[in-house]
C-alpha positions as CSV (number, residue, x, y, z in Angstrom):
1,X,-33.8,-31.6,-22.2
2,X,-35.8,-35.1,-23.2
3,X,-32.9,-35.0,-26.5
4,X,-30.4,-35.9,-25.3
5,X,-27.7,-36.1,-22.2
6,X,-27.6,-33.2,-20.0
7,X,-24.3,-33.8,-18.6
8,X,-21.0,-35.8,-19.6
9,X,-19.0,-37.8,-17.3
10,X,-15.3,-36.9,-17.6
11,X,-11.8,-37.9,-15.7
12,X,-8.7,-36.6,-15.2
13,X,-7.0,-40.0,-16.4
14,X,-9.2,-42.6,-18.5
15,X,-9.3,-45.6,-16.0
16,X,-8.1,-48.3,-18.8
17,X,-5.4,-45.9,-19.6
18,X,-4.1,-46.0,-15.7
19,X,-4.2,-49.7,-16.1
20,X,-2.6,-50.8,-18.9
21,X,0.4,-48.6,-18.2
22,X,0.7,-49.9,-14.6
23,X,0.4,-53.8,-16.1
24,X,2.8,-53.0,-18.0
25,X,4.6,-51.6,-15.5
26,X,4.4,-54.8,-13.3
27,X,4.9,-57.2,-16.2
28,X,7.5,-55.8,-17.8
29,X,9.7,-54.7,-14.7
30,X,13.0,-56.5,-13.7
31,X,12.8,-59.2,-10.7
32,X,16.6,-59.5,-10.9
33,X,19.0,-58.7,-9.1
34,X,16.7,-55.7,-7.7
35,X,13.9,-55.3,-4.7
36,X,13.3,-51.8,-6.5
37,X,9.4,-51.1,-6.4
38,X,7.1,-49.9,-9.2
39,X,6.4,-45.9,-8.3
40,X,3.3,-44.3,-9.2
41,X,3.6,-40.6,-8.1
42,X,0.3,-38.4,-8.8
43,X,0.9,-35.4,-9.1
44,X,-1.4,-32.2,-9.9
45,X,-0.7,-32.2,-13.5
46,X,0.5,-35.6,-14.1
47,X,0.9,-39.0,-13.1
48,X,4.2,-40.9,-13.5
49,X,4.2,-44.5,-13.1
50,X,8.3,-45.9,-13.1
51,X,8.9,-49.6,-14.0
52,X,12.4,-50.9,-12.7
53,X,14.9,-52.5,-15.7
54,X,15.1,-50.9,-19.2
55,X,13.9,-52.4,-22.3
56,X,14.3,-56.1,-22.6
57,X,15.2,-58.9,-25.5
58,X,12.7,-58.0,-29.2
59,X,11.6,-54.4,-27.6
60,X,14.0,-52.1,-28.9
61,X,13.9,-48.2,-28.4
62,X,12.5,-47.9,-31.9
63,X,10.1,-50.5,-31.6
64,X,9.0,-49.7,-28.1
65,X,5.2,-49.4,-28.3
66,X,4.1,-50.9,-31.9
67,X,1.4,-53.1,-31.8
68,X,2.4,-56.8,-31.4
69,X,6.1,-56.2,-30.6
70,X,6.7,-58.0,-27.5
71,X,9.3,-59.4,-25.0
72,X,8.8,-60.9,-21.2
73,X,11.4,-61.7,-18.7
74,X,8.7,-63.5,-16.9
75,X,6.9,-65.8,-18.9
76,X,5.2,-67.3,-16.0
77,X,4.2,-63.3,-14.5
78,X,2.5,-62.9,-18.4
79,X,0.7,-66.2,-18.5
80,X,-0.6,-65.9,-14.9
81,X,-2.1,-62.0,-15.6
82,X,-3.8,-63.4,-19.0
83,X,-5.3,-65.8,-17.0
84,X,-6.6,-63.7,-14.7
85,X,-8.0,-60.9,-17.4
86,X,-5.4,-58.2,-16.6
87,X,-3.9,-58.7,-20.0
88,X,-6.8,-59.4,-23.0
89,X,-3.7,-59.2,-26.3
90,X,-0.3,-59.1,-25.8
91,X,1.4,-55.8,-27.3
92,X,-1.7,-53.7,-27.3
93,X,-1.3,-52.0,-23.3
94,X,0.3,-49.0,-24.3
95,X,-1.9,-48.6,-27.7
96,X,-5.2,-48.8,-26.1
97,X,-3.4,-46.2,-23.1
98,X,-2.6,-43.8,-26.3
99,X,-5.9,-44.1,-27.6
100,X,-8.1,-44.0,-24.5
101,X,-6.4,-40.6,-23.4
102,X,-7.0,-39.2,-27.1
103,X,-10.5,-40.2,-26.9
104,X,-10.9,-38.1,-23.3
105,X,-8.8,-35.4,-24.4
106,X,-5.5,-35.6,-22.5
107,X,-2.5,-35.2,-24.1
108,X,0.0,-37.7,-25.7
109,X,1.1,-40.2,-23.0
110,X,5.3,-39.4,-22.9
111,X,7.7,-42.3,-22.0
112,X,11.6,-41.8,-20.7
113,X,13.3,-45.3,-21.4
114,X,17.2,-45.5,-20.2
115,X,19.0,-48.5,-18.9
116,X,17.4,-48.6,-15.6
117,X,13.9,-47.6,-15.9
118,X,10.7,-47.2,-17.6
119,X,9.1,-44.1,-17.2
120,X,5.4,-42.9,-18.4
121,X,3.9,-39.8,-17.9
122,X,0.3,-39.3,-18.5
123,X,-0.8,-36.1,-18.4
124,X,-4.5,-34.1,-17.5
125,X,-6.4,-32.5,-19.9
């Protein structure tokens, strides 16, 4: 027992995993013409956290999610949550979300992209 641990702390949902996705969520969500909120439903077997506004300007649907390919429709919104620490690198939110829930064991993190949203699932182990 004087070895090693005798227990391992797990969750449902790595925390950093939670929070880049919803950054993302608020960063990357349209402000125009739209008082839509972010949703983020948790459910038993999920959670699904829905940005308003599709993809926007450099992200593409086959670039969505590389490393380093980014676009903001608020310039001012990604400058202001850099400052503040919610964002260390821009482009790397949803890479560190893929590789925080491989490293606690949940499945890959799903996205639905269409014209008017952005959807992520992330699903428990």
């Amino acid at each position: 027992m004087t070895s090693g641990s005798t227990h391992k702390i797990t969750t449902l949902y790595p925390i950093a995993a939670l929070q880049q996705i919803t950054y993302n969520a608020v960063l990357h969500r349209t402000y125009e013409k739209t008082n839509a909120p972010i949703h983020l439903y948790w459910y038993d077997d999920r959670v699904e956290i829905i940005s308003p506004g599709g993809l926007y300007g450099n992200v593409t649907p086959e670039r969505f999610g590389q490393p380093g390919v980014v676009d903001y429709r608020n310039p001012n919104l990604a400058a202001t949550m850099k400052t503040f620490g919610l964002v260390q690198v821009f482009g790397r939110g949803i890479a560190i979300a893929h590789d925080e829930m491989k490293k606690n064991g949940n499945p890959d993190i799903e996205f639905a992209i269409d014209e008017a949203n952005v959807r992520c699932i992330l699903r428990n182990k």
